[in-house]
Structures are given as C-alpha cells and as structure tokens.
N, C-alpha and C positions, 0 to 999 in steps of 0.2 A: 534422094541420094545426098543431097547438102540439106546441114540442118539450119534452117533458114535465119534462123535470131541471129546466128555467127556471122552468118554471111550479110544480113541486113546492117548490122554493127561493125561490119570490117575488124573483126576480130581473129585476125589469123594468128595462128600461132606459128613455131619456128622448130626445126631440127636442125643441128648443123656437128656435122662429125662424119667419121668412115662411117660409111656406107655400101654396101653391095647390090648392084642393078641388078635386075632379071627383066626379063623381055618372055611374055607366056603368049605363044600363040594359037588358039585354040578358034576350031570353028565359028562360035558365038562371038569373032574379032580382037580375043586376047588383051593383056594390056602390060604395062611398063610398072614394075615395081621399084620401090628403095626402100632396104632394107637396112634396118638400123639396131639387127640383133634382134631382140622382142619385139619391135615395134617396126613397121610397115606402112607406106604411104602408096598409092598406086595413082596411076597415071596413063593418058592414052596411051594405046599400040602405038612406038615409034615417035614419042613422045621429043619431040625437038631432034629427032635422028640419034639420039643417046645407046651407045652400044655396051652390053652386057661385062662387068667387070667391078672390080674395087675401087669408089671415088673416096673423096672429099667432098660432102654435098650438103650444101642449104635448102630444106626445103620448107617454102610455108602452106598449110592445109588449114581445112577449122577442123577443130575439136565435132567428133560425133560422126564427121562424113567418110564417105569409101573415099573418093579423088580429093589429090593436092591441087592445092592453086599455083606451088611454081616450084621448079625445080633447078638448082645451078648446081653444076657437076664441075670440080677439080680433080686432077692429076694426086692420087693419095699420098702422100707424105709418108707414112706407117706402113703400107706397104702388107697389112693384116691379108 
C-alpha cells in the first residue's frame, strides 16, 4: 500500500487548497477522502472525526500510495 523508498526517505509531498471530503462507507470499512478536483488522497473511516463538506485543506501523502500521511482541514474561504 505505501511505496516504501518514499516513506523510507520521508519524502512526503503536500496538497494544499479547496478541497471536498467524502466519507464512503461500505461494508469492507469505507474510508475518508479529499478531493482536490482530479486528484484524490484517501484516509481512514472517520479520519480525525472530519465531517463531509468543502474545506481548505493541507494534506501530506507520498507519491505512488492509496493513504495520506496527514490531513489539516480549514473553514473554506471560496466557498466553491
């Protein structure tokens, strides 16, 4: 699931802008997305208690993996 060179080099990379959460809950445990238009990070079910809506959000992942390493969610400014 993480592709290990990244994560061996602490190599994370960054998103930071509007953003759209989803929350998918599906038998197999679901999980928390941030969606960033084309580009999508995912995150556990219930990821820090983060509720479904339009942020402002930072998040760092590596390069090549399904899960992000962190996510920080602001009140959106744009309002998209």
């Amino acid at each position: 699931m993480f592709d290990l060179p990244y994560v061996l080099a602490e190599k994370a990379k960054q998103y930071k802008g509007d953003c759209e959460i989803f929350i998918f809950d599906i038998t197999r445990g679901g999980h928390t997305e941030a969606n960033f238009g084309k580009d999508s990070i995912m995150f556990l079910k219930d990821y820090q208690g983060v509720a479904e809506g339009n942020y402002y959000c930072e998040v760092e992942y590596y390069p090549g993996t399904e899960p992000g390493k962190s996510l920080k969610i602001y009140q959106s400014k744009g309002g998209f």
